[in-house]
DOVOLUM-608616 format. One record per residue (C-alpha): residue number from 1; residue in one letter; x, y, z. Coordinates in steps of 0.02 Angstrom, whole numbers, plus 50000, padded with zeros to 5 digits. Layout:
! DOVOLUM-608616
<node><n>NUM</n><res>A</res><px>X</px><py>Y</py><pz>Z</pz></node>
...
! end
This chain:
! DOVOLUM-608616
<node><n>1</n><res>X</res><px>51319</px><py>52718</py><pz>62320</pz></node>
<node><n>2</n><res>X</res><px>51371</px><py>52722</py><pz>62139</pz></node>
<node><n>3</n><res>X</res><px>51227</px><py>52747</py><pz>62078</pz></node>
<node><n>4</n><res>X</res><px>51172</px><py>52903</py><pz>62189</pz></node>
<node><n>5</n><res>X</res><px>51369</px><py>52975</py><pz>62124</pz></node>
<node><n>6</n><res>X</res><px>51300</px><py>52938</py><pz>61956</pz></node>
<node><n>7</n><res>X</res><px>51119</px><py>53043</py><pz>61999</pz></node>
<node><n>8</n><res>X</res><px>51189</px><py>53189</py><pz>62095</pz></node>
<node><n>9</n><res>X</res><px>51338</px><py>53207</py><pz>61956</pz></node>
<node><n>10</n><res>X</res><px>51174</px><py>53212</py><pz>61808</pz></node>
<node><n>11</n><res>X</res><px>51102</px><py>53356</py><pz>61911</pz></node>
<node><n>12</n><res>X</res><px>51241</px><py>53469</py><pz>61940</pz></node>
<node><n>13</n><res>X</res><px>51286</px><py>53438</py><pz>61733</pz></node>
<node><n>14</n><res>X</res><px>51110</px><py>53469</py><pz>61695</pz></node>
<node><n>15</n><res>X</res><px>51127</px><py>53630</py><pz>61799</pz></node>
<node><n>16</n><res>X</res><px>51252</px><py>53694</py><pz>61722</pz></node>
<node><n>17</n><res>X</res><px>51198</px><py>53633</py><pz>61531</pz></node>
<node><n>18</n><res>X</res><px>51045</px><py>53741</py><pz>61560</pz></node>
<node><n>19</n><res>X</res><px>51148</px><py>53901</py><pz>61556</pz></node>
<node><n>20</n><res>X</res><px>51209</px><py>53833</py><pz>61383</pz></node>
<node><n>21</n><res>X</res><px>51149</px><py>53998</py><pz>61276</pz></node>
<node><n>22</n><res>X</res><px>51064</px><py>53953</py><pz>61105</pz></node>
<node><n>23</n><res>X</res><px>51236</px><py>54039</py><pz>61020</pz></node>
<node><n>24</n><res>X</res><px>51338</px><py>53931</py><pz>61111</pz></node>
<node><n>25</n><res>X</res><px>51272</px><py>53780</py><pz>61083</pz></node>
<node><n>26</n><res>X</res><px>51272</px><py>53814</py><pz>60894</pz></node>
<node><n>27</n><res>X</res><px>51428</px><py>53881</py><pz>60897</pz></node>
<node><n>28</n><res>X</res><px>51502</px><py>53733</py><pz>61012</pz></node>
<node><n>29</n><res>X</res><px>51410</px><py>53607</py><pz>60896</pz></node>
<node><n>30</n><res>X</res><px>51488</px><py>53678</py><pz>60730</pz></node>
<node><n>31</n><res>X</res><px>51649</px><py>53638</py><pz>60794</pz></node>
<node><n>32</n><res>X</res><px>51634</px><py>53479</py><pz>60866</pz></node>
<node><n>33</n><res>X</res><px>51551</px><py>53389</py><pz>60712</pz></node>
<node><n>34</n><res>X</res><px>51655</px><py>53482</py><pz>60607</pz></node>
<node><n>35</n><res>X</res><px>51813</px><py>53394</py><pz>60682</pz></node>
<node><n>36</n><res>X</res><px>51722</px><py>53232</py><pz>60688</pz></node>
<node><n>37</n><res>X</res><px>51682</px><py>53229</py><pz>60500</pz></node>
<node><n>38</n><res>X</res><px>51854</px><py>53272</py><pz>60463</pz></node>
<node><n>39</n><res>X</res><px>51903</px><py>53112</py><pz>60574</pz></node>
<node><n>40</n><res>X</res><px>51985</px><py>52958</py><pz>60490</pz></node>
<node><n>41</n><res>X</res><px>51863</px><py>52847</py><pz>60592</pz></node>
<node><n>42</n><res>X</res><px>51719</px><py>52950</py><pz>60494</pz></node>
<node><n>43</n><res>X</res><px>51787</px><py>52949</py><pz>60334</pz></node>
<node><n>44</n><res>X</res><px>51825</px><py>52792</py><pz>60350</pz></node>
<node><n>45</n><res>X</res><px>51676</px><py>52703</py><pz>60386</pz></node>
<node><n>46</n><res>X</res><px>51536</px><py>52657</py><pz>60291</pz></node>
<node><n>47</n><res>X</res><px>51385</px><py>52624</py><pz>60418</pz></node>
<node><n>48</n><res>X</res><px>51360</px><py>52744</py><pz>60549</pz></node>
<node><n>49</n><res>X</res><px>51250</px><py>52743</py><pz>60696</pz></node>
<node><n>50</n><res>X</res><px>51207</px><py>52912</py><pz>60773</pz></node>
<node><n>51</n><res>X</res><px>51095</px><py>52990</py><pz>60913</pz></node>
<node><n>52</n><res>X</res><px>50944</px><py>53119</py><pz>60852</pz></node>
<node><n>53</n><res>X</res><px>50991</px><py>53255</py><pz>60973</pz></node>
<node><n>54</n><res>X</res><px>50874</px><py>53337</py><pz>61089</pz></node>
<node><n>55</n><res>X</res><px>50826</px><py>53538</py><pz>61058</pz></node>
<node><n>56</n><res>X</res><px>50968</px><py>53601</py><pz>61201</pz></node>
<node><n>57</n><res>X</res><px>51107</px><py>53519</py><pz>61330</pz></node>
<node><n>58</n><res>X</res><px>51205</px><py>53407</py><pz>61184</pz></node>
<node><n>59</n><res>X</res><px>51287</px><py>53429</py><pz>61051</pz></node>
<node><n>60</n><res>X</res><px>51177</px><py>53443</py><pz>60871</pz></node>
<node><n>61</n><res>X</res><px>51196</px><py>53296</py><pz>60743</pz></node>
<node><n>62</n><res>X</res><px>51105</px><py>53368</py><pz>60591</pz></node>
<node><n>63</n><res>X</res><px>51247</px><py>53402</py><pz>60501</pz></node>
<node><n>64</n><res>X</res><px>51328</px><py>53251</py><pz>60529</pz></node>
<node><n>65</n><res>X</res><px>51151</px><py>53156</py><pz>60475</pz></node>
<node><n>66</n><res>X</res><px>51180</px><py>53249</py><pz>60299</pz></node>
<node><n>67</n><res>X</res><px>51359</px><py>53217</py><pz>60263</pz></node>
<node><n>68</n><res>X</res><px>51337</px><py>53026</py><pz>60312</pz></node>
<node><n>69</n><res>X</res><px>51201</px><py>53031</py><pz>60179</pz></node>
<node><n>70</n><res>X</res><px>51311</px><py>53148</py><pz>60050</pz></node>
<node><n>71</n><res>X</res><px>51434</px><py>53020</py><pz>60075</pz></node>
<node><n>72</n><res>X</res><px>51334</px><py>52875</py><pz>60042</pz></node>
<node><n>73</n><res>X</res><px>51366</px><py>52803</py><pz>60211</pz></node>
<node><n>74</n><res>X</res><px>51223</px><py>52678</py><pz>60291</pz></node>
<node><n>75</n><res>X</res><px>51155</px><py>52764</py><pz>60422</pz></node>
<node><n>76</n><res>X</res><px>51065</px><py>52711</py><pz>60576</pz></node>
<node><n>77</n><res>X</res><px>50974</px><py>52807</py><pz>60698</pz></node>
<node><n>78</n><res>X</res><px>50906</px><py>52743</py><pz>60890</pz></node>
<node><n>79</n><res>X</res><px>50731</px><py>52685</py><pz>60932</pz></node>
<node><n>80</n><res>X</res><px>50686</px><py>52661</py><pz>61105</pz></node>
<node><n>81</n><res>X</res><px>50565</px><py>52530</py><pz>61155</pz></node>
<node><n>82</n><res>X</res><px>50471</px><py>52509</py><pz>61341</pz></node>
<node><n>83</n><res>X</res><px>50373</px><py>52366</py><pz>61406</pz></node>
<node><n>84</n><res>X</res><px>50416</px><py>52242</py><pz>61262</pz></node>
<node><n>85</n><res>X</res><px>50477</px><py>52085</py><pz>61256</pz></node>
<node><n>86</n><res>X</res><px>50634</px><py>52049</py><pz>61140</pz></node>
<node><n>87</n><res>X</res><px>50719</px><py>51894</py><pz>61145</pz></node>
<node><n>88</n><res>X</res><px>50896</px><py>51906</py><pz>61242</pz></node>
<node><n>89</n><res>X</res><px>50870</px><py>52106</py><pz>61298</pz></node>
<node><n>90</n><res>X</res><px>50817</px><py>52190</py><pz>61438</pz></node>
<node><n>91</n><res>X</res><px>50617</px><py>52253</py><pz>61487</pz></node>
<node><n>92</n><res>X</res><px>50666</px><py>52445</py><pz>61387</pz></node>
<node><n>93</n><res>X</res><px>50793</px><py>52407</py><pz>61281</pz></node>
<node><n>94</n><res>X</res><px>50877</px><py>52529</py><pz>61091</pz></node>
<node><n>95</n><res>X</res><px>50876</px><py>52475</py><pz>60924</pz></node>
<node><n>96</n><res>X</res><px>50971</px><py>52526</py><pz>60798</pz></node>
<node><n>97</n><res>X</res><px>50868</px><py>52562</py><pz>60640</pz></node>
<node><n>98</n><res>X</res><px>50948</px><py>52591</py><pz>60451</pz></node>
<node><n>99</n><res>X</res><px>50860</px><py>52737</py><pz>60374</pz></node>
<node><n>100</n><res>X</res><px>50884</px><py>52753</py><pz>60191</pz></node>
<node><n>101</n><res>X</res><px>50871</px><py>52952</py><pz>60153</pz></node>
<node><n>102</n><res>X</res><px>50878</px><py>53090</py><pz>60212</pz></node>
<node><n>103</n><res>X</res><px>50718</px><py>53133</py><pz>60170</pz></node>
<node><n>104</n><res>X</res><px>50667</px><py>52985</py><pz>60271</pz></node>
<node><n>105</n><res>X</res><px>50745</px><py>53069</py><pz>60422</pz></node>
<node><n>106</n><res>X</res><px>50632</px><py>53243</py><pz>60395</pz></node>
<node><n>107</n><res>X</res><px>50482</px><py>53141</py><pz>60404</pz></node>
<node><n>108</n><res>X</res><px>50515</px><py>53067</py><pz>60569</pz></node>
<node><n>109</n><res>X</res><px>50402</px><py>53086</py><pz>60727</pz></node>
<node><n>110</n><res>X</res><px>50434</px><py>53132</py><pz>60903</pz></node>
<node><n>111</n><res>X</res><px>50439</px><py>52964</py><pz>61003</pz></node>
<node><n>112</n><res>X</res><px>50444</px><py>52909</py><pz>61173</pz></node>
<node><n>113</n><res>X</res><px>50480</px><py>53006</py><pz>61337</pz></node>
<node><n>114</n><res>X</res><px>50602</px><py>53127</py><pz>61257</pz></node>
<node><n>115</n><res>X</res><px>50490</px><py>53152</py><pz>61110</pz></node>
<node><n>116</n><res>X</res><px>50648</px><py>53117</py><pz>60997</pz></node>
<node><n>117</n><res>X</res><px>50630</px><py>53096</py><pz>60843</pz></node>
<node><n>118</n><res>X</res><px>50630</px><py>52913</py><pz>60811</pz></node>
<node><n>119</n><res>X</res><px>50597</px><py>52782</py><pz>60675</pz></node>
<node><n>120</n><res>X</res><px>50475</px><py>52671</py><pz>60694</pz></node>
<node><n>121</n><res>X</res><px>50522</px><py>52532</py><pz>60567</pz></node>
<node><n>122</n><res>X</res><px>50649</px><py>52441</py><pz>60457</pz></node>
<node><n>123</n><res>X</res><px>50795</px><py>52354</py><pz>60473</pz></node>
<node><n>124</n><res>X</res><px>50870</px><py>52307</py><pz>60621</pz></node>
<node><n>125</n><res>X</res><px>51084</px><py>52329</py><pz>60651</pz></node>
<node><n>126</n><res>X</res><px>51077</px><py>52143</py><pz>60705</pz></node>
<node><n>127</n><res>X</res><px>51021</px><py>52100</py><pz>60532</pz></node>
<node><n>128</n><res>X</res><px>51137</px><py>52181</py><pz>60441</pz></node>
<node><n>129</n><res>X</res><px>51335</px><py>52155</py><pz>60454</pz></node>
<node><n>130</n><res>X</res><px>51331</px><py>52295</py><pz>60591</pz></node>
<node><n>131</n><res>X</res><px>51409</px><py>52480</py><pz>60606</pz></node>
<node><n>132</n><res>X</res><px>51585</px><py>52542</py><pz>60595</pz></node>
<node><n>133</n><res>X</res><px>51551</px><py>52688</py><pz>60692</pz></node>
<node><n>134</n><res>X</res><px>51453</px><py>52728</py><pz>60839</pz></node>
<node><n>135</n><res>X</res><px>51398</px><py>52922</py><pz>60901</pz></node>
<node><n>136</n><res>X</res><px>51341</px><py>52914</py><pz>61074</pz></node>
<node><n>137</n><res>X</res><px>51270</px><py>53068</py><pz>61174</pz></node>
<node><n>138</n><res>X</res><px>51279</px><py>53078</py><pz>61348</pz></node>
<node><n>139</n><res>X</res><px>51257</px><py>53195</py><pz>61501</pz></node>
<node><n>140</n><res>X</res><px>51466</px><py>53205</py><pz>61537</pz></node>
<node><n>141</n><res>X</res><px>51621</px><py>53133</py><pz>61486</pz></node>
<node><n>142</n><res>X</res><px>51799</px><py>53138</py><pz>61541</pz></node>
<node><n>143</n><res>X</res><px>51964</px><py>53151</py><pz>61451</pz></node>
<node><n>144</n><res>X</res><px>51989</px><py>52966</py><pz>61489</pz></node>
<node><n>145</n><res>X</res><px>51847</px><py>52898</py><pz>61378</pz></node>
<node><n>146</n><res>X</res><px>51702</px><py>52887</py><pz>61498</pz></node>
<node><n>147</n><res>X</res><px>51524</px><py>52922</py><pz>61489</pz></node>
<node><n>148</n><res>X</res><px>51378</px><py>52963</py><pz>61601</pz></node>
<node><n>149</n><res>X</res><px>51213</px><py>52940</py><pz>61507</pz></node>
<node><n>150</n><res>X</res><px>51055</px><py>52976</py><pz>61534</pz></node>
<node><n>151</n><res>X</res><px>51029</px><py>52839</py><pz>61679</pz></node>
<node><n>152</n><res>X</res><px>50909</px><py>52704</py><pz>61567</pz></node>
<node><n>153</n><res>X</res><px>51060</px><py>52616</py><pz>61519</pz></node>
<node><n>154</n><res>X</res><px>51004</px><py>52594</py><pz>61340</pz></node>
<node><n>155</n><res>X</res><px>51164</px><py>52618</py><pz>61262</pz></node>
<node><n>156</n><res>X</res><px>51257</px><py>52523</py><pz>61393</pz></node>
<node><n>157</n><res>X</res><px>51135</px><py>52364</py><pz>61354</pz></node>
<node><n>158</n><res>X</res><px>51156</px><py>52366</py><pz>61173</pz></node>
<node><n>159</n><res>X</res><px>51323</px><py>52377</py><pz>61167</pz></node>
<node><n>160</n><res>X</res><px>51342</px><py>52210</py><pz>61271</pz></node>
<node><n>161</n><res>X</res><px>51224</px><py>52116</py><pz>61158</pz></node>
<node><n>162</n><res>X</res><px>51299</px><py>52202</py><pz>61031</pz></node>
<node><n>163</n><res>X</res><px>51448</px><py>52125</py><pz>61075</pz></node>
<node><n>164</n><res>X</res><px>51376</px><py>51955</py><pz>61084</pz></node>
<node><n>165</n><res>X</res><px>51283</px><py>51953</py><pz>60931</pz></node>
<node><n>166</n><res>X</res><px>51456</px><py>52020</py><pz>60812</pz></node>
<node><n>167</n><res>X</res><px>51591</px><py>51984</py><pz>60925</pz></node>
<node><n>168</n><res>X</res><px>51651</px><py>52134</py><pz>60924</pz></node>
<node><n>169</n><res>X</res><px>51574</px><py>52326</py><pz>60950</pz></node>
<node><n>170</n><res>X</res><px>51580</px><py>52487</py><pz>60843</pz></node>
<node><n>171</n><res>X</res><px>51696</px><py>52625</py><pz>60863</pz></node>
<node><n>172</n><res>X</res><px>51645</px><py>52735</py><pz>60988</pz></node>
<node><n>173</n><res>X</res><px>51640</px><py>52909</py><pz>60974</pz></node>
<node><n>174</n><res>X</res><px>51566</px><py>53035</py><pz>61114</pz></node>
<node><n>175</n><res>X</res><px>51507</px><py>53216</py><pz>61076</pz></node>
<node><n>176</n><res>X</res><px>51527</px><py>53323</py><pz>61207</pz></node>
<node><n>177</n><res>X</res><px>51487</px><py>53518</py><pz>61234</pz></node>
<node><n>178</n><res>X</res><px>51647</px><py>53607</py><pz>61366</pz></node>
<node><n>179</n><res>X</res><px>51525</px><py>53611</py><pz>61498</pz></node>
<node><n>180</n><res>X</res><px>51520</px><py>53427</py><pz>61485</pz></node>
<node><n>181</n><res>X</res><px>51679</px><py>53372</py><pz>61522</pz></node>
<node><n>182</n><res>X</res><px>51709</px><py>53338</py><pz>61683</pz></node>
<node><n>183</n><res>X</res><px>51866</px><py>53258</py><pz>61798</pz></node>
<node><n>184</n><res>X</res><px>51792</px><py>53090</py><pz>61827</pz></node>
<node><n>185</n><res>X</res><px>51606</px><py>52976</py><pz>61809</pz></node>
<node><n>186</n><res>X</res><px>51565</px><py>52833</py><pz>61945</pz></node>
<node><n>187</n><res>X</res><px>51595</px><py>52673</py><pz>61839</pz></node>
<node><n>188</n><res>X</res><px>51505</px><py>52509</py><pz>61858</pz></node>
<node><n>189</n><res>X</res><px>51526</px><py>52346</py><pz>61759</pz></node>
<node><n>190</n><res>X</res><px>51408</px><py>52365</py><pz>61668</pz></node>
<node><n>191</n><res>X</res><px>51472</px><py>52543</py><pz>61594</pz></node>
<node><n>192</n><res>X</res><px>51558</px><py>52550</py><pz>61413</pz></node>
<node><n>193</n><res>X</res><px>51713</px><py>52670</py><pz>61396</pz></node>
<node><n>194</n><res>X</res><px>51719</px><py>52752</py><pz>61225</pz></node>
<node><n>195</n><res>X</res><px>51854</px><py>52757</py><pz>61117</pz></node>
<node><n>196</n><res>X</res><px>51847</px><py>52965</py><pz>61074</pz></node>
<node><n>197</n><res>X</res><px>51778</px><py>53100</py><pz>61131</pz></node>
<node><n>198</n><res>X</res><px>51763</px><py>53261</py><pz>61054</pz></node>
<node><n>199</n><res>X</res><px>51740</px><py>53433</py><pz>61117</pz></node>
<node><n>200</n><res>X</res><px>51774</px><py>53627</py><pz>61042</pz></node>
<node><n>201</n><res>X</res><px>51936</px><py>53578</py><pz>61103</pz></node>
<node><n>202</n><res>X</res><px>51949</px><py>53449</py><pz>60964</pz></node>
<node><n>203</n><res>X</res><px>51985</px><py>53260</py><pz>61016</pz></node>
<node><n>204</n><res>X</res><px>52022</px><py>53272</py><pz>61199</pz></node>
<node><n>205</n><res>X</res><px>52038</px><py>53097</py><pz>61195</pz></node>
<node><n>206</n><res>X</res><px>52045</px><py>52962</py><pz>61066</pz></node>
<node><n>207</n><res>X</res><px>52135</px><py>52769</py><pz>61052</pz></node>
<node><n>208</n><res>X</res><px>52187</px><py>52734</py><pz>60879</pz></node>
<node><n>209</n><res>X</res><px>52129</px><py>52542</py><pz>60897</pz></node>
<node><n>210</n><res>X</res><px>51953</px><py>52482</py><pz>60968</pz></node>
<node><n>211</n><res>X</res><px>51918</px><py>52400</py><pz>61124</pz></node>
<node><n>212</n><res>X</res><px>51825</px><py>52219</py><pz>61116</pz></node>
<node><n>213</n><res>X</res><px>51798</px><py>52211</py><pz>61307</pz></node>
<node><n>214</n><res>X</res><px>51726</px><py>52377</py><pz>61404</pz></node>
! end
């Protein structure tokens, strides 16, 4: 049942994202990253995971790519893998991969079934002493912390091992365009809450301490 809640919620969002105009999404994008890069939790932190954002229906991370990098911050961008086997994860499982310039990030390729733009090597999160900040995208949010993705479940997977592997999990910050926010997302067990999310509206929710359990 949840899971049908979760699928019919995806289409009417997706519905309504694809009305987004071009402007708008600039314009709506501008605003949100601005007020995340002028976050403590950004300033802050000094490795930074963050999502390569699709051409229309989320918010666009470019910028924040380049002041992670002007700010000599570690950054790590998301590769999705399908039909491998990894130790301790599931059958399609998200990596986390450091990429050291920004040039690096120019020169990636469209991957996968979203044709992101993905790496395709170097070093793992889990062998490095992890991320202090975590940029999640996601189809809607509410103004209590909680996400919908996509419906693979990649983020909600690595954030469990995650979890296991540091004893602990990254900041978690959630980008979301007005026409994203929504009243309230099924939850299952398996589902991580976030701990801000950030619209034109600036931070329409945010806990000043992390959560360890989700």
């Amino acid at each position: 049942m949840l899971t049908s809640a979760k699928r019919d919620l995806r289409s009417r969002v997706r519905k309504v994202l694809s009305g987004v105009t071009s402007g708008s999404l600039h314009g709506q994008s501008t605003v949100v990253c601005r007020t995340l890069l002028e976050s403590e939790q950004f300033r802050s932190a000094k490795s930074v995971g963050v999502y390569m954002n699709m051409p229309t229906m989320e918010v666009q991370t470019e910028s924040i790519i380049k002041a992670c990098f002007d700010q000599q911050k570690a950054v790590f961008l998301p590769k999705c893998s399908s039909n491998a086997r990894c130790e301790g994860r599931k059958k399609n499982y998200m990596s986390m991969i450091h990429v050291p310039s920004l040039g690096d990030v120019h020169n990636l390729e469209p991957q996968g079934k979203y044709r992101l733009l993905e790496p395709t090597e170097g070093t793992e999160v889990f062998n490095t002493a992890g991320l202090d900040l975590l940029i999640l995208p996601g189809m809607a949010f509410t103004k209590s912390g909680r996400r919908l993705g996509h419906g693979a479940g990649f983020y909600d997977e690595f954030l469990t091992v995650y979890q296991s592997h540091f004893a602990r999990v990254p900041y978690l910050v959630g980008l979301a365009l007005s026409e994203q926010i929504v009243d309230d997302i099924p939850h299952e067990e398996h589902d991580w809450d976030l701990d801000c999310i950030i619209s034109q509206e600036g931070q329409v929710f945010c806990r000043k301490i992390n959560h360890s359990l989700h």
